[in-house]
C-alpha positions as CSV (number, residue, x, y, z in Angstrom):
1,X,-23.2,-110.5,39.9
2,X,-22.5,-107.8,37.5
3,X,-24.7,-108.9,35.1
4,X,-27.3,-109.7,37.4
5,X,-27.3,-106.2,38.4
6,X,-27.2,-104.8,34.8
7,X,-30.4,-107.0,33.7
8,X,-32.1,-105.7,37.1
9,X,-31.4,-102.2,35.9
10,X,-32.5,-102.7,32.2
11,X,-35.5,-104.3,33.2
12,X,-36.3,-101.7,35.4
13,X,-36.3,-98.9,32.4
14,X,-37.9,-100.8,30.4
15,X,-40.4,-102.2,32.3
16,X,-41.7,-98.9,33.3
17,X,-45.3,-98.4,31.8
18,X,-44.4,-94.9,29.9
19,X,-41.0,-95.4,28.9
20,X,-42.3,-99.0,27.8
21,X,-44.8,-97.0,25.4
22,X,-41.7,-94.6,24.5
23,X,-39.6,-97.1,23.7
24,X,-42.2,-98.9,21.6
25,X,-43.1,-96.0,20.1
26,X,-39.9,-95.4,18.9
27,X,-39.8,-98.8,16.9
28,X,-40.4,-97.7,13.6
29,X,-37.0,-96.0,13.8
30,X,-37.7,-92.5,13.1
31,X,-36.9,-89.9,15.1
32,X,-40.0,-88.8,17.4
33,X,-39.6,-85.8,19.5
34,X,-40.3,-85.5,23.3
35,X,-43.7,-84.3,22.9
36,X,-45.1,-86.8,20.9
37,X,-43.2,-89.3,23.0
38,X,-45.6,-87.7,25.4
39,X,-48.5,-88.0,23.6
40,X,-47.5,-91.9,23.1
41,X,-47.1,-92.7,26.6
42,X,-50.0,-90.3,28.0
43,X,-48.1,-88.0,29.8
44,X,-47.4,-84.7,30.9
45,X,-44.5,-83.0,28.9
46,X,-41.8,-82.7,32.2
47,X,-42.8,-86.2,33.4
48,X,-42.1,-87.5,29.8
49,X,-38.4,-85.1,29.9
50,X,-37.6,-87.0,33.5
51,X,-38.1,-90.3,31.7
52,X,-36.4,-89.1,28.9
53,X,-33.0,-88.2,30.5
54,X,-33.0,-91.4,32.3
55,X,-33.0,-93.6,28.8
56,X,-30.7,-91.3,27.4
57,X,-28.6,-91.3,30.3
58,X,-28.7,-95.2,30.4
59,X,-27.5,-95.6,27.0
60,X,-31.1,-97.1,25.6
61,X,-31.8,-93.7,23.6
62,X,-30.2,-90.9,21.6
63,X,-31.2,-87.2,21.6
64,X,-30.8,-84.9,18.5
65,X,-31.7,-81.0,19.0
66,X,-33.1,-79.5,15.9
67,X,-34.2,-76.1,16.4
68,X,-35.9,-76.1,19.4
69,X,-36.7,-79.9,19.1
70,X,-35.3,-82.9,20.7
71,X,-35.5,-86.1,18.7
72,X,-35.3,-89.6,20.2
73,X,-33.8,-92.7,18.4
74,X,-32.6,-95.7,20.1
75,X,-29.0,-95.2,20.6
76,X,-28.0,-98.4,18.9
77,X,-30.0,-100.7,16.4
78,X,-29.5,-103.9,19.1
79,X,-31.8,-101.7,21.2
80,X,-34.5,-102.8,18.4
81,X,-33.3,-106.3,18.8
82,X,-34.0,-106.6,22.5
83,X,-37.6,-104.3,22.1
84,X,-38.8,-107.4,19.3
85,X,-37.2,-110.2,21.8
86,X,-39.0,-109.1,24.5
87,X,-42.5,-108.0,23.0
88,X,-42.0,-111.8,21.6
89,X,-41.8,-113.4,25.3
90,X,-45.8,-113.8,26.3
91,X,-47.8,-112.8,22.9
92,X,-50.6,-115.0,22.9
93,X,-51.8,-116.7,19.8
94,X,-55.1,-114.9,18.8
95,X,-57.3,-113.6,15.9
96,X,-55.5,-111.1,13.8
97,X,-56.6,-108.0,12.4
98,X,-56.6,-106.9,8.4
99,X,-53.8,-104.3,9.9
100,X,-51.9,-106.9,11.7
101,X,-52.1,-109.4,8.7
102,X,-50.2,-106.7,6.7
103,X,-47.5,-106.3,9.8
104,X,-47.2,-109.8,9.9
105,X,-46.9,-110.6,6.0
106,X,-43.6,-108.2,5.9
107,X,-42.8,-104.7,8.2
108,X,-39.7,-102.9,8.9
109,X,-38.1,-103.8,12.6
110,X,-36.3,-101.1,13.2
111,X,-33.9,-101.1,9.7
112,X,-34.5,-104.4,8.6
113,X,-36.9,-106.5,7.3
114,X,-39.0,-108.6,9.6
115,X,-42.3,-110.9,9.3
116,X,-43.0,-113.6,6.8
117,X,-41.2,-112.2,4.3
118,X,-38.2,-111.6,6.5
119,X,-38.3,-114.6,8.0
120,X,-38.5,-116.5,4.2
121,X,-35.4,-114.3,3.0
122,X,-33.3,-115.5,6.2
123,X,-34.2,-119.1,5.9
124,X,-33.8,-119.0,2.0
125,X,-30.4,-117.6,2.7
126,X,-29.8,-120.4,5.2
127,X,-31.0,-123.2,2.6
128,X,-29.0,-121.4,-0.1
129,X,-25.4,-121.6,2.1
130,X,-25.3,-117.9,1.9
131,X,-25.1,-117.3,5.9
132,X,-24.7,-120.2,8.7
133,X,-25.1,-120.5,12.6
134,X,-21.9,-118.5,13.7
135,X,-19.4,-120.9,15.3
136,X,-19.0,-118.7,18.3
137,X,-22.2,-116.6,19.0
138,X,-25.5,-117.9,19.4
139,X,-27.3,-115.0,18.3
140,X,-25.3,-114.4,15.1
141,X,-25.0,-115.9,11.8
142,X,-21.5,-116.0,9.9
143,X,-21.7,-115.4,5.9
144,X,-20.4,-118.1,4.0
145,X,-17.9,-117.6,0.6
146,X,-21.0,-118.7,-1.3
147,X,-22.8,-115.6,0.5
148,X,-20.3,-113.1,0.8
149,X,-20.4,-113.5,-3.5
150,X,-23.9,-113.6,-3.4
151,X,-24.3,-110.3,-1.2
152,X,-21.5,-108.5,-3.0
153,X,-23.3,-109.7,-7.1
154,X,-26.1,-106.9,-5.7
155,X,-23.9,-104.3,-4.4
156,X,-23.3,-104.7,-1.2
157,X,-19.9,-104.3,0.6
158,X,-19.5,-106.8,3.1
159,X,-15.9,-105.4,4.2
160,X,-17.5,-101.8,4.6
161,X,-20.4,-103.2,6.9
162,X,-17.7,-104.7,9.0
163,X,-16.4,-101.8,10.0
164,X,-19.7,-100.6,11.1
165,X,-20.1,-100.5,15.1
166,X,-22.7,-103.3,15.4
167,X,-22.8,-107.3,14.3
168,X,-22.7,-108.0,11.1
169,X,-25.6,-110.7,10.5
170,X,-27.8,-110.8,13.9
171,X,-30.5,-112.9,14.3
172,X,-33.4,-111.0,15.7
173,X,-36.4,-113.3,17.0
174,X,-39.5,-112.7,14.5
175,X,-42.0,-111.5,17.2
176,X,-45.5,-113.0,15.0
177,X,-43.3,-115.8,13.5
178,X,-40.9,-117.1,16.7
179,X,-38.4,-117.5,14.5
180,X,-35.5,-115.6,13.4
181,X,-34.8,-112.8,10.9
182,X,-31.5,-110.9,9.6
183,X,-30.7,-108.1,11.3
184,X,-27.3,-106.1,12.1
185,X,-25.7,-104.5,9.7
186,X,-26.3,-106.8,6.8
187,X,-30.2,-107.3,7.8
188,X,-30.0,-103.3,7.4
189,X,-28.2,-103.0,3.8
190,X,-30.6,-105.4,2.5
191,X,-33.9,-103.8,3.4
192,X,-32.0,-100.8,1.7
193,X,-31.1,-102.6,-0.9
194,X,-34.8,-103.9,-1.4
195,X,-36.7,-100.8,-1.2
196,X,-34.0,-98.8,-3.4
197,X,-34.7,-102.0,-6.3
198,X,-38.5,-101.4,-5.7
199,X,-39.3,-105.3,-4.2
200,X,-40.9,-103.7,-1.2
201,X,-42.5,-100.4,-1.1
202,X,-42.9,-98.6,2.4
203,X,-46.7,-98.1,3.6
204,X,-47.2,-94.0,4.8
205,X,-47.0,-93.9,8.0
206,X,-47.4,-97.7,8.9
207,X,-44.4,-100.4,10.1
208,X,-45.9,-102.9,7.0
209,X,-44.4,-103.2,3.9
210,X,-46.3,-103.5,0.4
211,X,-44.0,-106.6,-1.8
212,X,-44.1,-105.1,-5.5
213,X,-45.1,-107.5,-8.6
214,X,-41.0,-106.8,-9.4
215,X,-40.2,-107.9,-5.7
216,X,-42.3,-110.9,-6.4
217,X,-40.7,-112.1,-9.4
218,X,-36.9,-111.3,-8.2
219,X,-37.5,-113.4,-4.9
220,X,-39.2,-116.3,-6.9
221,X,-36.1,-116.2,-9.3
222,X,-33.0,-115.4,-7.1
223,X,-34.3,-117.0,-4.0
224,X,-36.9,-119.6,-4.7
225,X,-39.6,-117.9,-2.4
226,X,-43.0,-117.5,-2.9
227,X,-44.7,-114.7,-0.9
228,X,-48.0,-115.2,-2.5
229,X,-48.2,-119.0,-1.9
């Protein structure tokens, strides 16, 4: 029953046309302040600060004063999980957009990286026996031996992202490809990891990502995937 009455209260804050558009808003990951949260959701500024306090309150978001700004991030990245999940659920197949080609091809979700791109990297990993289906939760994958070499050969310190306060290796439903990505901590380091090494380059003020002619070659060679093809 307790859970029954904690999904009827989620669904109920999120479900709510402006904080809906909030939330979504809020996607990218970068911090948005209340007005422009406003703005997003078409709004008056109080009627946005009642909303507001009742995600924060609720645990979906996180306020940050800056001056005399408040900024809004989710307050945890498995918010981001849930917002792709559920914006997955009923999106009908259609005719995309020259914009929405580009989100689809590779885009940040949240900290991570999602689309085709994401979605190659993940299954590459999978065929590769760097992560696996986690033996004991559904929406998690486990990193193998193989993987946990592989991970730490580019620099990135699997014991120190186990400390973090989230999953390690999530699996976070690909909202134009219905399948998964990496996501959690891991999913997180990597896009890091990728846009520091100049594979992908981040698009001003747009979710997509650009792959580089380097990221192109480096997949090809270390992973065996083909963006292009």
């Amino acid at each position: 029953m307790t859970d029954l009455i904690d999904f009827k209260q989620a669904s109920a804050l999120f479900g709510e046309p402006a904080r809906a558009a909030m939330i979504w808003e809020l996607f990218e990951g970068k911090p948005v302040t209340a007005g422009d949260l406003a703005i997003a959701a078409n709004i008056t500024p109080q009627s946005a600060s009642s909303h507001l306090k009742k995600l924060v309150q609720s645990g979906i978001l996180a306020v940050h004063k800056q001056g005399k700004n408040k900024y809004f991030t989710y307050a945890k990245p498995e918010i981001a999980v849930a917002v792709e999940a559920m914006s997955n659920i009923l999106a009908p197949a259609k005719q995309l957009t020259s914009n929405q080609r580009e989100v689809r091809a590779a885009r940040s979700c949240y900290d991570h990286l999602a689309g085709v791109a994401g979605v190659m990297v993940t299954e590459a990993f999978v065929q590769k026996g760097f992560i696996k289906d986690h033996p004991d939760q559904l929406k998690e994958f486990s990193v193998t031996p193989a993987g946990a070499d592989w991970f730490t050969d580019i620099g990135i310190n699997l014991e120190q992202l186990k400390t973090a306060k989230r999953p390690l290796a999530l699996k976070c439903i690909d909202w134009t490809e219905k399948r998964p990505h990496l996501a959690g901590s891991l999913g997180a380091a990597l896009l890091q990891y990728f846009l520091k090494e100049g594979w992908f380059r981040m698009i001003y003020q747009k979710r997509s990502l650009m792959v580089t002619s380097k990221g192109e070659m480096e997949l090809k060679q270390k992973l065996n995937i083909d963006l292009k093809g």
